[in-house]
FIMI-796726 format. One record per residue (C-alpha): residue in one letter; x, y, z; residue number from 1. Coordinates in nm, 3 decimals, always signed. Example, Ala and Ser with C-alpha at 12.3 -4.5 7.8 and 13.67 -1.06 7.14 Angstrom:
<atoms>
<atom code="A" X="+1.230" Y="-0.450" Z="+0.780" pos="1"/>
<atom code="S" X="+1.367" Y="-0.106" Z="+0.714" pos="2"/>
</atoms>
This chain:
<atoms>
<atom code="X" X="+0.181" Y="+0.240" Z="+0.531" pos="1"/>
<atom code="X" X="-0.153" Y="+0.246" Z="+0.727" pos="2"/>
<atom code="X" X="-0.371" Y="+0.350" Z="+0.466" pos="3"/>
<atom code="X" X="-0.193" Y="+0.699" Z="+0.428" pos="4"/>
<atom code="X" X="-0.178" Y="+0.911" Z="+0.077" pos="5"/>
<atom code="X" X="+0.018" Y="+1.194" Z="-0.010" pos="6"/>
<atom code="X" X="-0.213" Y="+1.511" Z="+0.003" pos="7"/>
<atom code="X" X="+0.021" Y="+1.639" Z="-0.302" pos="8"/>
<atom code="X" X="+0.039" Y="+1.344" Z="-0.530" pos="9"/>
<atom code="X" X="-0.215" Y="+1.054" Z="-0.387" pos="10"/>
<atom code="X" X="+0.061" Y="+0.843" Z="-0.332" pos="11"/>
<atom code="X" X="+0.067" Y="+0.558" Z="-0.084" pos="12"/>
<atom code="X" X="+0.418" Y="+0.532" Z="-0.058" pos="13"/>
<atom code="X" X="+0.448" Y="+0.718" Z="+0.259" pos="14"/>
<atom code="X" X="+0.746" Y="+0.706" Z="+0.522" pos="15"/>
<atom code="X" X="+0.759" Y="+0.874" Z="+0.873" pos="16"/>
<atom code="X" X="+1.011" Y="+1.115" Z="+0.873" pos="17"/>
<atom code="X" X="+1.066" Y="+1.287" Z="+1.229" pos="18"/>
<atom code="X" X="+0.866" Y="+1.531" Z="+1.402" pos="19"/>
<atom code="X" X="+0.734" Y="+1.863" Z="+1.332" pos="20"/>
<atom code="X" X="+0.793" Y="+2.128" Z="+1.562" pos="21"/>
<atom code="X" X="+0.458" Y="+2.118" Z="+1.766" pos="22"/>
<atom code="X" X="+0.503" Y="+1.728" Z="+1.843" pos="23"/>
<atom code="X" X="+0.348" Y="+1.582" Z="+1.555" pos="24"/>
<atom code="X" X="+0.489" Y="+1.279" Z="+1.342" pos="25"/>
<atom code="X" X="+0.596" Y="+1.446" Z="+1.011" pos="26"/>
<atom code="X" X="+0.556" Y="+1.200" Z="+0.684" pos="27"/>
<atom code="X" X="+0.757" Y="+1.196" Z="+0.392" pos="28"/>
<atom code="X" X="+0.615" Y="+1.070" Z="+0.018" pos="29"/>
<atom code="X" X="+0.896" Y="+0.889" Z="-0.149" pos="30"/>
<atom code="X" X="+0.727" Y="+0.932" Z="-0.495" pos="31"/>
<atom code="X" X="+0.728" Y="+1.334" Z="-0.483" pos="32"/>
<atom code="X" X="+0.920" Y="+1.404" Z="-0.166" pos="33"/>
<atom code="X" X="+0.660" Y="+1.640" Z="-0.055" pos="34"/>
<atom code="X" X="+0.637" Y="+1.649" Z="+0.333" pos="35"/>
<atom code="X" X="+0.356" Y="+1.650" Z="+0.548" pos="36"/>
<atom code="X" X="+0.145" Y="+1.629" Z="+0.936" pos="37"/>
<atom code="X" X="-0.155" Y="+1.502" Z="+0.973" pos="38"/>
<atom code="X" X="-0.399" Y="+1.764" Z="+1.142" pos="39"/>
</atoms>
């Protein structure tokens, strides 16, 4: 999706997955279900 990578396992497999408390879009890896924003 858009070129993104998990930070945790380089995955490209990457879903949105709501937003984090400050506004930002929240992504979800579905290899290693670690959860991240992008800064």
């Amino acid at each position: 999706m858009n070129g993104l990578e998990c930070p945790q396992c380089g995955a490209a497999r990457i879903v949105k997955n709501g937003h984090a408390h400050t506004g930002k879009q929240r992504y979800l890896c579905r290899i290693c279900t670690h959860q991240f924003t992008l800064h």
